[in-house]
PyMOL commands that place a pseudoatom at each C-alpha (Angstrom):
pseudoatom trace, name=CA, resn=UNK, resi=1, chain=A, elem=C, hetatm=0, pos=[28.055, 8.810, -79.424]
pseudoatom trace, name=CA, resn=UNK, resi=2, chain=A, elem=C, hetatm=0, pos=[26.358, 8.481, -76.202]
pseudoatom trace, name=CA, resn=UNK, resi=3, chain=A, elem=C, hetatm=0, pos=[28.998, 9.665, -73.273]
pseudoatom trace, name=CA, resn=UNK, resi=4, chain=A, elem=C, hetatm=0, pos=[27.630, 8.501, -69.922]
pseudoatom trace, name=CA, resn=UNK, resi=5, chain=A, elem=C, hetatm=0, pos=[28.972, 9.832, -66.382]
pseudoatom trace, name=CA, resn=UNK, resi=6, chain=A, elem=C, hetatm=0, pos=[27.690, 9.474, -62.905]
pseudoatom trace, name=CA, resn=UNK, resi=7, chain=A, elem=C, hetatm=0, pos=[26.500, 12.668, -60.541]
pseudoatom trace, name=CA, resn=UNK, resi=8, chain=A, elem=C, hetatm=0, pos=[28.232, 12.626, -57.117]
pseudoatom trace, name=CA, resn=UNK, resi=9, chain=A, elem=C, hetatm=0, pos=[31.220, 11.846, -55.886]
pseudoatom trace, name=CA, resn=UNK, resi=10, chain=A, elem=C, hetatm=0, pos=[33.087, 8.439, -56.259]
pseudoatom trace, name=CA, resn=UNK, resi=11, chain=A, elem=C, hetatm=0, pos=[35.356, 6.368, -54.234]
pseudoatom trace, name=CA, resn=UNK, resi=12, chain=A, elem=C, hetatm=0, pos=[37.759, 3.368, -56.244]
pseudoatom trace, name=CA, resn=UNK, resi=13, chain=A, elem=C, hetatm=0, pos=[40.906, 1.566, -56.195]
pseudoatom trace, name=CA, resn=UNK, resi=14, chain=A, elem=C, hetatm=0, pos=[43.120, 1.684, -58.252]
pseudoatom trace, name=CA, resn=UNK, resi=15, chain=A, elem=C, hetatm=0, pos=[42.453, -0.419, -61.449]
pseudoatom trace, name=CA, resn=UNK, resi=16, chain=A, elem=C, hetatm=0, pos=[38.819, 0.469, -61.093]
pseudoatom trace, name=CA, resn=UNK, resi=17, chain=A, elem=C, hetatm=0, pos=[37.080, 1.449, -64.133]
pseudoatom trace, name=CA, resn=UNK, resi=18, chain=A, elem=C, hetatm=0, pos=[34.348, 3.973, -63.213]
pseudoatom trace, name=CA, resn=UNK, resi=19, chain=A, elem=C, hetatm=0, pos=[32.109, 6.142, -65.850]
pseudoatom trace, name=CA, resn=UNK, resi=20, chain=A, elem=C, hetatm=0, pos=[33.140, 10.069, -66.028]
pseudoatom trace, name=CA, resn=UNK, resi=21, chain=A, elem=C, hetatm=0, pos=[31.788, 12.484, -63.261]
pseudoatom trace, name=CA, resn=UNK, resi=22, chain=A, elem=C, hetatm=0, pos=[29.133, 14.852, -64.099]
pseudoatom trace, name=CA, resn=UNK, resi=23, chain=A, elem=C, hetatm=0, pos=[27.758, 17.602, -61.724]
pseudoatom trace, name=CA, resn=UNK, resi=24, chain=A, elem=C, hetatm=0, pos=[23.950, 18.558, -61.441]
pseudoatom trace, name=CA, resn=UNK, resi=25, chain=A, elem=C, hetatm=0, pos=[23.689, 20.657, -64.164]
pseudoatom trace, name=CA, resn=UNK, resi=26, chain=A, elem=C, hetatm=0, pos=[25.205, 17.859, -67.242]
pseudoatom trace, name=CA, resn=UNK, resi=27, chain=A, elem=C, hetatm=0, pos=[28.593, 19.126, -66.465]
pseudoatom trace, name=CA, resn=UNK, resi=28, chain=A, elem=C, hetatm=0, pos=[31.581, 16.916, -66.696]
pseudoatom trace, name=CA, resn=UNK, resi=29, chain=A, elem=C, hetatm=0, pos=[34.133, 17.342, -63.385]
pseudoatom trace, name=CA, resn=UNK, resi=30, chain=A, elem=C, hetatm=0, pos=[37.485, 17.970, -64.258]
pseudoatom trace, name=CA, resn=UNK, resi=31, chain=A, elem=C, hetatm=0, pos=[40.302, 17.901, -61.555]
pseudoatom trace, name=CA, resn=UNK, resi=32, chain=A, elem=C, hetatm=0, pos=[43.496, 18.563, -62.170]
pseudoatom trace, name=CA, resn=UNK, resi=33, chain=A, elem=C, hetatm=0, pos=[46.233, 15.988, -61.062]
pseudoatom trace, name=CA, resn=UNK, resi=34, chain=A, elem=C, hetatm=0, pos=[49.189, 17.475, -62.104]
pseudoatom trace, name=CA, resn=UNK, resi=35, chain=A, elem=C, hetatm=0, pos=[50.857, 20.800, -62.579]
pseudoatom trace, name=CA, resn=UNK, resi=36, chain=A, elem=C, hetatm=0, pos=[49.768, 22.240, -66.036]
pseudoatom trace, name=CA, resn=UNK, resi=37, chain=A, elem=C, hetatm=0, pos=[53.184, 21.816, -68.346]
pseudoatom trace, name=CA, resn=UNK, resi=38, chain=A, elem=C, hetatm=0, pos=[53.523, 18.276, -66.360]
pseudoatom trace, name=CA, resn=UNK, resi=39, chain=A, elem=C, hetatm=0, pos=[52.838, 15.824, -68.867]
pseudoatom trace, name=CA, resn=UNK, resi=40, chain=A, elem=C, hetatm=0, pos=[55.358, 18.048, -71.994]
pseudoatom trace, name=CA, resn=UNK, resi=41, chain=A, elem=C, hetatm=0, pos=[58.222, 18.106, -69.333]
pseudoatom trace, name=CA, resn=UNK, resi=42, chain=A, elem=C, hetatm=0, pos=[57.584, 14.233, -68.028]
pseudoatom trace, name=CA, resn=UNK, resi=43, chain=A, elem=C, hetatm=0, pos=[58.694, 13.373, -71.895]
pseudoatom trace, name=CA, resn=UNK, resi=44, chain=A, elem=C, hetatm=0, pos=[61.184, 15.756, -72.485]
pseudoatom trace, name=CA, resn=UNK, resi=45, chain=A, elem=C, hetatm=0, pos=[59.358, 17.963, -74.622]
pseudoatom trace, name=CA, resn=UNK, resi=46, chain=A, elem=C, hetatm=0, pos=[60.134, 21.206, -73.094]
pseudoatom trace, name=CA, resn=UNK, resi=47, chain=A, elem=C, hetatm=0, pos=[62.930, 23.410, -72.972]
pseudoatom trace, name=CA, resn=UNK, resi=48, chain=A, elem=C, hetatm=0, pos=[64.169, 26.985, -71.824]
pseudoatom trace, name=CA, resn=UNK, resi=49, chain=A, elem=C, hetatm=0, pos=[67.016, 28.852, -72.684]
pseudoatom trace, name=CA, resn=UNK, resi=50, chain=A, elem=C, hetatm=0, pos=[68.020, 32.019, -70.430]
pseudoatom trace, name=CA, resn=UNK, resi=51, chain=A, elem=C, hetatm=0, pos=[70.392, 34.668, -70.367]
pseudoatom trace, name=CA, resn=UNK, resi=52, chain=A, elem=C, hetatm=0, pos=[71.042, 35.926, -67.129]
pseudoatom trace, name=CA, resn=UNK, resi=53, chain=A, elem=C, hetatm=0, pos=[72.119, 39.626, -67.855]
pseudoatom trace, name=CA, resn=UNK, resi=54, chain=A, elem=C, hetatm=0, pos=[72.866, 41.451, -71.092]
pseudoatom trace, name=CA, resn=UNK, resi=55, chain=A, elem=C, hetatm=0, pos=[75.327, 43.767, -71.325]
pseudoatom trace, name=CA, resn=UNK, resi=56, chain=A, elem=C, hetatm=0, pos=[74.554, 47.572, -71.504]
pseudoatom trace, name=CA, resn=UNK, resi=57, chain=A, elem=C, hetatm=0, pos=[73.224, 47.668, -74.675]
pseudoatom trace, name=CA, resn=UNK, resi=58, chain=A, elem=C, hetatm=0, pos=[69.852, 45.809, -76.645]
pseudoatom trace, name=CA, resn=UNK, resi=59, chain=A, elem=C, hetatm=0, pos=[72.277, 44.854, -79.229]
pseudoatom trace, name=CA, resn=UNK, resi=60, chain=A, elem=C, hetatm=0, pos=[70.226, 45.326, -82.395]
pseudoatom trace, name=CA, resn=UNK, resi=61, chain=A, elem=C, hetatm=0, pos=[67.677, 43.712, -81.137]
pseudoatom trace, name=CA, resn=UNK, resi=62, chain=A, elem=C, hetatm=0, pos=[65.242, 46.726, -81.406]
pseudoatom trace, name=CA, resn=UNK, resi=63, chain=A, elem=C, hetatm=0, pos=[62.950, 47.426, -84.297]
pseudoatom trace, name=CA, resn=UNK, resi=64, chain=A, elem=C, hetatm=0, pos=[65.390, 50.291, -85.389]
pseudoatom trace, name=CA, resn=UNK, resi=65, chain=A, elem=C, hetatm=0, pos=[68.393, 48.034, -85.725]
pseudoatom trace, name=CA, resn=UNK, resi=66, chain=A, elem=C, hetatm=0, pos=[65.912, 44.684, -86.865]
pseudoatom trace, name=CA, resn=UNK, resi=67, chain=A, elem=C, hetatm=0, pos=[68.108, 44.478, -90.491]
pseudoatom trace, name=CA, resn=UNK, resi=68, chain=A, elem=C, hetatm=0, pos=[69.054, 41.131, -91.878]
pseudoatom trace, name=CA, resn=UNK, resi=69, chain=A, elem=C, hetatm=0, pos=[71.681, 39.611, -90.245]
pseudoatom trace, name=CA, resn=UNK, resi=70, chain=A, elem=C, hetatm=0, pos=[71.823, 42.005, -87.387]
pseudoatom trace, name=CA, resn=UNK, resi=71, chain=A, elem=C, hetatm=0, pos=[73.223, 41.327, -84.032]
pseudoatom trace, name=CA, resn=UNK, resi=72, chain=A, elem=C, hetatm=0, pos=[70.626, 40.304, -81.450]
pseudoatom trace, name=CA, resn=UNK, resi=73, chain=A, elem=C, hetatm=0, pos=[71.551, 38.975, -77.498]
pseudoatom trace, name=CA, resn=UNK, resi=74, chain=A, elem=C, hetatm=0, pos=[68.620, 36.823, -77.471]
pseudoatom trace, name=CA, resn=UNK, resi=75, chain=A, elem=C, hetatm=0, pos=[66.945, 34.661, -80.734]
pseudoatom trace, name=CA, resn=UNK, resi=76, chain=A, elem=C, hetatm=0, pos=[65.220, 30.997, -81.465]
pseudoatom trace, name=CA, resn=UNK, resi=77, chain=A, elem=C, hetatm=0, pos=[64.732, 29.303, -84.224]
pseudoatom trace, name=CA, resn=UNK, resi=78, chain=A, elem=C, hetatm=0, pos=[63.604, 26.163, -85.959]
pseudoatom trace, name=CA, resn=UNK, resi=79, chain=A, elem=C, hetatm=0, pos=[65.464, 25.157, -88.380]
pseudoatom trace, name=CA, resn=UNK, resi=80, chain=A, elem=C, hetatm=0, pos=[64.322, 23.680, -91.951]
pseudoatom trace, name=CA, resn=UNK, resi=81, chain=A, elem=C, hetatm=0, pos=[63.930, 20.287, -91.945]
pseudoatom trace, name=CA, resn=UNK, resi=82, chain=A, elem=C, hetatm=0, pos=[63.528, 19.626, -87.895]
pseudoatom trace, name=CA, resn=UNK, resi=83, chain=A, elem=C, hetatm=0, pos=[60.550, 17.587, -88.459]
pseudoatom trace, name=CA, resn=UNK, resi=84, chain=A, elem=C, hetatm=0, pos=[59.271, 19.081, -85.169]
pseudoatom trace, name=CA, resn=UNK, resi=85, chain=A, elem=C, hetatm=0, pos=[57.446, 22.456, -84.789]
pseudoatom trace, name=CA, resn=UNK, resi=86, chain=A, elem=C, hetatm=0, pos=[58.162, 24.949, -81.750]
pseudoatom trace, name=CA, resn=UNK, resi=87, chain=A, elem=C, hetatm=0, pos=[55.182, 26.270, -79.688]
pseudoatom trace, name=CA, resn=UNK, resi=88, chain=A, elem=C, hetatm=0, pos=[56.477, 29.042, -77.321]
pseudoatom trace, name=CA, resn=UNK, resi=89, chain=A, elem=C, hetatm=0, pos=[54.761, 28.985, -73.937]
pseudoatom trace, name=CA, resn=UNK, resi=90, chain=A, elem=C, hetatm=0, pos=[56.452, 31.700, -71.778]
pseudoatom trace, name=CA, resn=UNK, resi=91, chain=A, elem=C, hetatm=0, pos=[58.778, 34.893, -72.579]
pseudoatom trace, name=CA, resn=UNK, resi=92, chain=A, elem=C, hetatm=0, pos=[60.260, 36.138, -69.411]
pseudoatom trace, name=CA, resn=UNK, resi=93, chain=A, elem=C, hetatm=0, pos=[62.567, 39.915, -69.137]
pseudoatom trace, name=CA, resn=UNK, resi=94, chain=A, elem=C, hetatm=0, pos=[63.738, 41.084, -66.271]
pseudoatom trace, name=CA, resn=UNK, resi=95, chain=A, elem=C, hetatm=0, pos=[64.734, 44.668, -66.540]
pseudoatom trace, name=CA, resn=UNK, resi=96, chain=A, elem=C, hetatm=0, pos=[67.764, 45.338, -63.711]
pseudoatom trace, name=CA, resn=UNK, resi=97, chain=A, elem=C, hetatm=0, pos=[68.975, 49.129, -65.020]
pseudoatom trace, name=CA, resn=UNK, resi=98, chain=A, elem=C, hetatm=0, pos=[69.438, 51.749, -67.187]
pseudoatom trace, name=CA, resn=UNK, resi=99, chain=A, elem=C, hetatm=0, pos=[66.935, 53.615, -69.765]
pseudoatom trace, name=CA, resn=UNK, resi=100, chain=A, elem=C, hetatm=0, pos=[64.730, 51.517, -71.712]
pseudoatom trace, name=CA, resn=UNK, resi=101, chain=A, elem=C, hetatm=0, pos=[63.110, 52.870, -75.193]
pseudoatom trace, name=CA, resn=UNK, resi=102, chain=A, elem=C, hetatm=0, pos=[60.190, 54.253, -74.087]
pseudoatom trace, name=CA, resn=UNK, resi=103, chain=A, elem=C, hetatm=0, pos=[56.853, 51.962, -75.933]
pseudoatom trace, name=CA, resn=UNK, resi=104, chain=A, elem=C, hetatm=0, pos=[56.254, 47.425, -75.644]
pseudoatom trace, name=CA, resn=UNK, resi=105, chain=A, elem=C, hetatm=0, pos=[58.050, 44.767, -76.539]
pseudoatom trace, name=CA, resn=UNK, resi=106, chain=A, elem=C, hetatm=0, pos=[57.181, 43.044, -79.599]
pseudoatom trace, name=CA, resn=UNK, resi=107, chain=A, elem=C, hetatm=0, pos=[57.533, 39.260, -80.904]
pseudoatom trace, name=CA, resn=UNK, resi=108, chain=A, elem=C, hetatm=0, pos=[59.684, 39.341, -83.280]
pseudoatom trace, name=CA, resn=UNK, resi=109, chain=A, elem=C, hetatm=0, pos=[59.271, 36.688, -86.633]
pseudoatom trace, name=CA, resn=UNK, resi=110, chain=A, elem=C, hetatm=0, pos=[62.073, 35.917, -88.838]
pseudoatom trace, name=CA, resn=UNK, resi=111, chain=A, elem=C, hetatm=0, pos=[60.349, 34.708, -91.840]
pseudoatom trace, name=CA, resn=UNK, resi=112, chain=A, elem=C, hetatm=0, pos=[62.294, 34.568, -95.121]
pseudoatom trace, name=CA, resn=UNK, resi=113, chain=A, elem=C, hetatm=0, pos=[65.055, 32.740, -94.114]
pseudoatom trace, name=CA, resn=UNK, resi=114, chain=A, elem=C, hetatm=0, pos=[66.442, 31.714, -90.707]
pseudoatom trace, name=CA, resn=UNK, resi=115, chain=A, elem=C, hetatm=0, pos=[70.357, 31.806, -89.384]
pseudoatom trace, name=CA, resn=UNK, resi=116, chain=A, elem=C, hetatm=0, pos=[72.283, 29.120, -90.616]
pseudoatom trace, name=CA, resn=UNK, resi=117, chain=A, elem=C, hetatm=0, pos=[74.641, 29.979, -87.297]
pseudoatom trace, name=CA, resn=UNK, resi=118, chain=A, elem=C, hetatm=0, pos=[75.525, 27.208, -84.821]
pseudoatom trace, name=CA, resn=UNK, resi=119, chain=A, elem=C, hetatm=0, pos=[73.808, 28.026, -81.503]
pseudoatom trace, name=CA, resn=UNK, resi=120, chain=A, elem=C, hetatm=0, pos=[75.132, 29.947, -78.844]
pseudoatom trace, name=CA, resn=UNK, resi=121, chain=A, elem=C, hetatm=0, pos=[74.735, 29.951, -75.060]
pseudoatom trace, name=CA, resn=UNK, resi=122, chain=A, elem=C, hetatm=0, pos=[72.657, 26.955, -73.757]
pseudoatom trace, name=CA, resn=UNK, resi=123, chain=A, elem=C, hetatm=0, pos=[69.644, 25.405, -73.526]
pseudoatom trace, name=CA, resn=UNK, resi=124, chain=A, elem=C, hetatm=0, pos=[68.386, 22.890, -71.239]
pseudoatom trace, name=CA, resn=UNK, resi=125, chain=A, elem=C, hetatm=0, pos=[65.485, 20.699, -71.184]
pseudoatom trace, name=CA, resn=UNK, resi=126, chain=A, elem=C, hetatm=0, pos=[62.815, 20.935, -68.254]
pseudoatom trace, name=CA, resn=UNK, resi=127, chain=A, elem=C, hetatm=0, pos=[63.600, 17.570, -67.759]
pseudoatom trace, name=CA, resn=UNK, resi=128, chain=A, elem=C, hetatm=0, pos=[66.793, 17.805, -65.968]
pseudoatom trace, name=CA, resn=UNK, resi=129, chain=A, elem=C, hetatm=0, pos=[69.138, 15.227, -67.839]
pseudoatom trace, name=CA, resn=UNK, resi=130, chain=A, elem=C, hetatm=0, pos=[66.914, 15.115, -71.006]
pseudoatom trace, name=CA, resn=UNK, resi=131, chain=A, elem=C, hetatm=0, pos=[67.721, 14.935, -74.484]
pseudoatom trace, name=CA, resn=UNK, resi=132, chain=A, elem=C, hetatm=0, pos=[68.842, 18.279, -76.386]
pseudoatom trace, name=CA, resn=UNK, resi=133, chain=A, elem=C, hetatm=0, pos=[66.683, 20.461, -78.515]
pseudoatom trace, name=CA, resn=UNK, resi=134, chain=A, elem=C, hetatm=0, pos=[66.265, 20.350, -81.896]
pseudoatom trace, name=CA, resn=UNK, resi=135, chain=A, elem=C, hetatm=0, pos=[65.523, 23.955, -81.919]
pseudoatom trace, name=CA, resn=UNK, resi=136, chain=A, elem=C, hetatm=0, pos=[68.836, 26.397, -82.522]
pseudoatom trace, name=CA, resn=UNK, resi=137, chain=A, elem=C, hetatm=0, pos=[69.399, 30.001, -80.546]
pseudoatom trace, name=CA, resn=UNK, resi=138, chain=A, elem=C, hetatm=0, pos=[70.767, 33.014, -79.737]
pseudoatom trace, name=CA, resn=UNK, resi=139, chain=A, elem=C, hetatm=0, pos=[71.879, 33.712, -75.732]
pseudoatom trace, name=CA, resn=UNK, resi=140, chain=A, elem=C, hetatm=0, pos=[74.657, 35.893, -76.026]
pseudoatom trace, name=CA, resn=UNK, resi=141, chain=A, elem=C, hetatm=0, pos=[75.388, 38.959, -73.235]
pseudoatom trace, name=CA, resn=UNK, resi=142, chain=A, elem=C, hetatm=0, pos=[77.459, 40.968, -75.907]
pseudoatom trace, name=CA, resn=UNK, resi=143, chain=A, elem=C, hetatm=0, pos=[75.306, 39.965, -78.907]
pseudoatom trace, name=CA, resn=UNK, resi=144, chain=A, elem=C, hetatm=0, pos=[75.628, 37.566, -82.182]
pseudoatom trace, name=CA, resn=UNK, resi=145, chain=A, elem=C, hetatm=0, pos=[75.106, 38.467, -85.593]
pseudoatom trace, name=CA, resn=UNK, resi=146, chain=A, elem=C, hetatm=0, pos=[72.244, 35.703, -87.272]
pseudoatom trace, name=CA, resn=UNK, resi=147, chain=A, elem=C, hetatm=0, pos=[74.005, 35.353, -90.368]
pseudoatom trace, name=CA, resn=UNK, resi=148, chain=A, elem=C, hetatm=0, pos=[71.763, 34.337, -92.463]
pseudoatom trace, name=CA, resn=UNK, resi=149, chain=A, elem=C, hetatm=0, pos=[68.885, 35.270, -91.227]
pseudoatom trace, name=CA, resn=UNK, resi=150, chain=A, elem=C, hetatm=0, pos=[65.905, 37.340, -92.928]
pseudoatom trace, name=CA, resn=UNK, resi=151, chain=A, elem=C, hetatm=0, pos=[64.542, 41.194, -91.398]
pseudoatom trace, name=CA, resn=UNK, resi=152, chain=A, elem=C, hetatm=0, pos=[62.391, 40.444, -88.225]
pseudoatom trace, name=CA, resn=UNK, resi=153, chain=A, elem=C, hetatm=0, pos=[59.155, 41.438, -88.422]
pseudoatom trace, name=CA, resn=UNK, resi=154, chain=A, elem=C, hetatm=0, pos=[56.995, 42.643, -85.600]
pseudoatom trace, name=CA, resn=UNK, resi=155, chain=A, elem=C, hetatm=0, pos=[54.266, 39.853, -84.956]
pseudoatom trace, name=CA, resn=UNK, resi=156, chain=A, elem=C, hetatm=0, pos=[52.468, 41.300, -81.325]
pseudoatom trace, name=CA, resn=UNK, resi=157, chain=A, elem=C, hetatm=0, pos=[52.978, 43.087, -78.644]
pseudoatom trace, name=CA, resn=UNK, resi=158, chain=A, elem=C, hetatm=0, pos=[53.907, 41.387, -75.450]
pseudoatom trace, name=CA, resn=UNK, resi=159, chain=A, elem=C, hetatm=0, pos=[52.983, 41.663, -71.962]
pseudoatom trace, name=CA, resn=UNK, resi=160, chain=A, elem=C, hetatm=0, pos=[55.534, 44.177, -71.460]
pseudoatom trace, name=CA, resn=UNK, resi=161, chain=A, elem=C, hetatm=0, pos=[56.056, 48.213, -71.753]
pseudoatom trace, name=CA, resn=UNK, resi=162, chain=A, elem=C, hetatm=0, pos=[58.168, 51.218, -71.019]
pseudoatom trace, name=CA, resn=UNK, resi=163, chain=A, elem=C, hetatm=0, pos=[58.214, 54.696, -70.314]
pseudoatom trace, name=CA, resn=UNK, resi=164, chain=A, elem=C, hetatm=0, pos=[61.163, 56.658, -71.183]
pseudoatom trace, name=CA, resn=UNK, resi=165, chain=A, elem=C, hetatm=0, pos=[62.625, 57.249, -67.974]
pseudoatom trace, name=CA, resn=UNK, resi=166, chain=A, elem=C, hetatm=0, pos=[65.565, 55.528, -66.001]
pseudoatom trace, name=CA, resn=UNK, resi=167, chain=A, elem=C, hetatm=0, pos=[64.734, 52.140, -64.316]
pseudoatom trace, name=CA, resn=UNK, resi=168, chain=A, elem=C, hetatm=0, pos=[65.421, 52.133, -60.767]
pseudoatom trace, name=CA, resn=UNK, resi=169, chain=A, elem=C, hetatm=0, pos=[63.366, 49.752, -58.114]
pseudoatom trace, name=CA, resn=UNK, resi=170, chain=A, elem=C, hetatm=0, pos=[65.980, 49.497, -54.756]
pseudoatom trace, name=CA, resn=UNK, resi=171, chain=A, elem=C, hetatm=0, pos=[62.600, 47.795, -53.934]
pseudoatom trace, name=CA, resn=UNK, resi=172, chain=A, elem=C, hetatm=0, pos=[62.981, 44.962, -56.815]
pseudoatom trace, name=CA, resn=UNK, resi=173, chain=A, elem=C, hetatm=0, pos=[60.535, 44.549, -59.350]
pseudoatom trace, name=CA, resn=UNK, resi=174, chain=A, elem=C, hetatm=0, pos=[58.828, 41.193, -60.604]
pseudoatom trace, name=CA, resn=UNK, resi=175, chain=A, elem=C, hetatm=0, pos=[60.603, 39.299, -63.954]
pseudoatom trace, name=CA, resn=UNK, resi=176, chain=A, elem=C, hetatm=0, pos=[57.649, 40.292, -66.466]
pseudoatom trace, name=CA, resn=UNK, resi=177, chain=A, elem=C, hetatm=0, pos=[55.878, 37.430, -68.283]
pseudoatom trace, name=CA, resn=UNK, resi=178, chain=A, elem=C, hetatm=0, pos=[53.938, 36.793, -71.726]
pseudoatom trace, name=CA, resn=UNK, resi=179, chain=A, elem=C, hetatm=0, pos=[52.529, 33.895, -71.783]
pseudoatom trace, name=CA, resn=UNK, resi=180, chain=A, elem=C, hetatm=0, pos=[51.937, 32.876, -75.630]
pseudoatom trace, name=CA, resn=UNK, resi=181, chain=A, elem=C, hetatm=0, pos=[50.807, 29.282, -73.923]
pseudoatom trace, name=CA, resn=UNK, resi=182, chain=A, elem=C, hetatm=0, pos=[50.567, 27.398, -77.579]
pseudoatom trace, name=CA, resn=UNK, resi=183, chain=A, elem=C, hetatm=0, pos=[49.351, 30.394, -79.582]
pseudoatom trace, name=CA, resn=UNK, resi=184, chain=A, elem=C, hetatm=0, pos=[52.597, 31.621, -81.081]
pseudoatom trace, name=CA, resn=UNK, resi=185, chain=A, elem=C, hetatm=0, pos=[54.213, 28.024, -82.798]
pseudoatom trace, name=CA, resn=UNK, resi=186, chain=A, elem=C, hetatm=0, pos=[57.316, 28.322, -84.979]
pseudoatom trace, name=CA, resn=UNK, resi=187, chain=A, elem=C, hetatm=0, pos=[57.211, 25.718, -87.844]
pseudoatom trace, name=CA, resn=UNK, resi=188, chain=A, elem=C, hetatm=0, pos=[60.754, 24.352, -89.855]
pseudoatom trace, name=CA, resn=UNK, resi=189, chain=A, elem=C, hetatm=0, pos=[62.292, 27.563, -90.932]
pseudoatom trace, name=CA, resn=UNK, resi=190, chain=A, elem=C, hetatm=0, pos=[60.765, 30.044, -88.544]
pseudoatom trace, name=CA, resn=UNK, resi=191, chain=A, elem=C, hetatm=0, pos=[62.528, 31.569, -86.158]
pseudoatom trace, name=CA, resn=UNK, resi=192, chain=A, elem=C, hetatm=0, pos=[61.604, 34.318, -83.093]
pseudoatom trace, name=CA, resn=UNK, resi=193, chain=A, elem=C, hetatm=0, pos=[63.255, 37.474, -81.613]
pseudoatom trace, name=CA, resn=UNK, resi=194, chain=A, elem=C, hetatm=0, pos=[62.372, 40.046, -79.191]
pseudoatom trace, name=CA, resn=UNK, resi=195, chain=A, elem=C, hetatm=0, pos=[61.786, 43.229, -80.357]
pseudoatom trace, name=CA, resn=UNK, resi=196, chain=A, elem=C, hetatm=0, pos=[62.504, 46.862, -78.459]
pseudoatom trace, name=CA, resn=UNK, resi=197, chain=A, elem=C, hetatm=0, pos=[61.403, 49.873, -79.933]
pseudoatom trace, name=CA, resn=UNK, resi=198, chain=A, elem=C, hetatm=0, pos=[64.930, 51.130, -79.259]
pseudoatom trace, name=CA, resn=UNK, resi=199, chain=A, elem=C, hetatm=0, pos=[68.355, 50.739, -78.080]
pseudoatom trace, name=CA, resn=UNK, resi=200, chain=A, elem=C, hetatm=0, pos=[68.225, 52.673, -74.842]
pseudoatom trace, name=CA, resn=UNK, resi=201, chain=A, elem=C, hetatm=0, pos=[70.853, 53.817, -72.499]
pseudoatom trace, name=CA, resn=UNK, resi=202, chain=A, elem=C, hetatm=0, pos=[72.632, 52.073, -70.486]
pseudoatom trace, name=CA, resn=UNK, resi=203, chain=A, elem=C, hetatm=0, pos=[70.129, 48.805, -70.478]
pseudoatom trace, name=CA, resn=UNK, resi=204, chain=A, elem=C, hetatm=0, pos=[70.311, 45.240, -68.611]
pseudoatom trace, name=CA, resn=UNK, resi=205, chain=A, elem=C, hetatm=0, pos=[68.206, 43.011, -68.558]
pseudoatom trace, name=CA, resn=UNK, resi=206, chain=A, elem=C, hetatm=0, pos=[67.665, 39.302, -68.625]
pseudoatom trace, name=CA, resn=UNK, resi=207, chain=A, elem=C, hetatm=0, pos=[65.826, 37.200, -71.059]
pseudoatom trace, name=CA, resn=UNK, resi=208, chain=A, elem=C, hetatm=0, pos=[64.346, 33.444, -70.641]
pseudoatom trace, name=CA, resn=UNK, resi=209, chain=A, elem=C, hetatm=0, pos=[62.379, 31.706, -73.061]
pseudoatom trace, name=CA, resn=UNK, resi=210, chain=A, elem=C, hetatm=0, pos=[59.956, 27.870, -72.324]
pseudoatom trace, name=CA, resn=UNK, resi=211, chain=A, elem=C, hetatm=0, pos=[58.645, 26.276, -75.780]
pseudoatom trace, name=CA, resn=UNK, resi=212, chain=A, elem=C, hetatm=0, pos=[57.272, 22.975, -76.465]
pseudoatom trace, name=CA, resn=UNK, resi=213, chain=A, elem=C, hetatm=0, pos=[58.752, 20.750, -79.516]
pseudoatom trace, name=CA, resn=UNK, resi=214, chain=A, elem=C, hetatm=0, pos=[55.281, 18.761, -80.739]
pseudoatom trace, name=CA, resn=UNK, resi=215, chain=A, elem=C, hetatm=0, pos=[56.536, 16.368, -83.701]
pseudoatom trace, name=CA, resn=UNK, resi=216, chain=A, elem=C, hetatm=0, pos=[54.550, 17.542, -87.496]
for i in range(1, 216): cmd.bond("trace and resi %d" % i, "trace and resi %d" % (i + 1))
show_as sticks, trace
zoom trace
């Protein structure tokens, strides 16, 4: 297949039909016209779910206390049958105080069986007013046992990590971010937790999760 473009800039109106831009060197020009998740969120494909502070505890949710069925404050997961797979594309934490476990954060996969809970807390899609997702989760300050749910296993370590010595900042600190961007996808009966290497003392912090439903 021959792909032809023209070097230099071009001028149209709209309706114009015009052959792709190429710079000197063969190159095709790319511009972006929109902000990067514009086109998922424009058709409701995106949603986040956040909790805004824990309470002073990582419920469980720590590789220690990572049994079937545990308590966790913050979970997602796809449930069998969706017909729609979940690509996460940000993990945010904000730590606010306390004594973290000293070592990462981990992505955690559940991935023998998946809750059969309802979901609790609420999740909104980045289109404001858009449909609800298919996905099911976990945003719960004081914790919720997945019932049901398989052992997490640790899958990677996120962008995230902590020395074992008492968070203070009277400065503020920046909301930490991984960014799995499409590389971490959840298919029907798959489900996601993050993963602390302990409990801690005294910990809050605040969770938000972004993922993209794609149809299989």
């Amino acid at each position: 297949m021959l792909i032809q473009g023209q070097v230099g800039q071009v001028t149209a109106l709209d309706g114009a039909q015009n052959n792709l831009r190429q710079g000197r060197t063969g190159e095709i020009i790319l511009s972006q016209a929109h902000g990067r998740y514009h086109e998922q969120t424009s058709r409701g494909q995106l949603f986040t779910l956040n909790l805004t502070a824990t309470t002073t505890a990582i419920s469980a949710g720590n590789l220690t206390g990572a049994a079937a069925a545990a308590s966790t404050q913050f979970a997602l997961w796809n449930p069998i049958g969706s017909g729609f797979n979940l690509s996460i594309t940000k993990c945010l934490i904000g730590p606010i105080s306390g004594t973290f476990a000293a070592g990462p954060v981990y992505h955690g996969i559940i991935q023998t069986s998946v809750p059969t809970i309802a979901s609790v807390g609420t999740a909104y899609n980045n289109l404001v007013g858009g449909k609800s997702p298919v996905a099911r989760y976990v945003a719960s300050a004081a914790g919720t046992a997945l019932t049901g749910g398989s052992a997490p296993v640790t899958f990677r370590t996120m962008n995230l990590s902590f020395s074992a010595t008492a968070f203070a900042s009277a400065a503020g600190t920046s909301t930490i971010a991984d960014i799995p961007d499409g590389d971490l996808i959840l298919p029907p009966g798959y489900g996601w937790v993050p993963l602390w290497t302990g409990a801690g003392t005294s910990v809050l912090n605040s969770y938000s999760v972004t993922w993209e439903e794609l149809p299989i």
